[in-house]
C-alpha positions in Angstrom: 104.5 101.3 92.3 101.3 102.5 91.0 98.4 103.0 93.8 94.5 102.5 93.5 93.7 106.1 95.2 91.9 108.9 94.9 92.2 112.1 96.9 88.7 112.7 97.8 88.7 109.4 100.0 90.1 111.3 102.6 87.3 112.6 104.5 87.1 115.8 106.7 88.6 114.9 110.4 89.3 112.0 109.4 92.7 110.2 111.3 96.3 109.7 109.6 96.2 106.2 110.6 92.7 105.8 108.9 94.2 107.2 105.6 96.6 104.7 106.2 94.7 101.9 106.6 92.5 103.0 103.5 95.8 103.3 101.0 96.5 99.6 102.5 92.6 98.2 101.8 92.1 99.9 98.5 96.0 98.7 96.9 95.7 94.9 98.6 98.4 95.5 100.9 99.7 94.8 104.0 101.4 96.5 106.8 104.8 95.2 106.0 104.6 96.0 102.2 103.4 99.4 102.8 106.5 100.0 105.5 108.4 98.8 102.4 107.5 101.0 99.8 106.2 104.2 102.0 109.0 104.0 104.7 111.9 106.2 105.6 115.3 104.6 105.0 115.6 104.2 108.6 112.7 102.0 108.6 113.3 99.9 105.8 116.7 99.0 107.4 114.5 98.6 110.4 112.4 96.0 108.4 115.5 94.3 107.1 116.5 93.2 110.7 112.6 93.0 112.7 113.5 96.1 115.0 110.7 98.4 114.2 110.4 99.9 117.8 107.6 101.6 119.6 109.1 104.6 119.0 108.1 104.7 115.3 104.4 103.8 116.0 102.9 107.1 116.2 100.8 108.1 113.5 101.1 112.4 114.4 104.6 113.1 113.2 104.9 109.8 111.4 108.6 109.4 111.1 108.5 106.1 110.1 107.1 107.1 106.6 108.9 108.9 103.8 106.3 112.0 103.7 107.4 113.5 100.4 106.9 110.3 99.0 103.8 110.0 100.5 102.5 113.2 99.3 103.6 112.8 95.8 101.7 109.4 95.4 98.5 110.4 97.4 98.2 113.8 96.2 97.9 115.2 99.9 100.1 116.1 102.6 98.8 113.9 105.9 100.3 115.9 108.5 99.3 119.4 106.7 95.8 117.5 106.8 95.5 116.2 110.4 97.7 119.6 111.6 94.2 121.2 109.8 91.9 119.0 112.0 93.5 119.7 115.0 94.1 123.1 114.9 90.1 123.3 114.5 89.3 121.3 117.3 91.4 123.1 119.7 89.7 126.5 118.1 86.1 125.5 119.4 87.5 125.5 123.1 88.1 128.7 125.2 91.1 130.7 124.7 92.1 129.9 127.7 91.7 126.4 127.7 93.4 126.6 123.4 96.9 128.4 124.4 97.2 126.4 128.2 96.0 122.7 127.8 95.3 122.1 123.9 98.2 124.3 121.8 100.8 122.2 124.1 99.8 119.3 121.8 99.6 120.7 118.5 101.7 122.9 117.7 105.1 120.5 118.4 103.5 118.3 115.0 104.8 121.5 112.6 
């Protein structure tokens, strides 16, 4: 499959699910079709029988998608991109507040 995309549409902060959602606009496609193409073996099986569970919905680990895939079409890694983003988010807040509240959440994406 060849993709309209360009790297530099991915904007600073800006969330996995919209990069998503962008690669699915720009190429025509929709959510079933990308699943298809993008999707981890698990969830093309998935597809092939309609149980695509909650469980595969979340857009911070994203194991639903074949990442290496991904990265190879896109020319960026997603998850090294919004790991970025939130690691700089949680930075502006206390240390304290970082290591306690915040670094709970981001550091189980790596």
């Amino acid at each position: 499959m060849e993709l309209n995309w360009r790297k530099e549409w991915i904007l600073p902060f800006e969330s996995p699910w919209s990069i998503l959602e962008k690669v699915k606009s720009s190429n025509n496609i929709n959510t079933k079709q990308f699943l298809q193409f993008f999707g981890s073996s698990q969830t093309v099986v998935g597809l092939k029988y309609g149980k695509i569970g909650k469980q595969y919905r979340e857009v911070v680990h994203m194991k639903i998608l074949d990442h290496g895939l991904l990265e190879e079409l896109l020319s960026t890694n997603i998850k090294n991109h919004t790991q970025k983003y939130i690691e700089e988010i949680a930075g502006m807040f206390p240390y304290y507040l970082n290591n306690v509240n915040v670094g709970c959440h981001y550091k189980a994406i790596a």
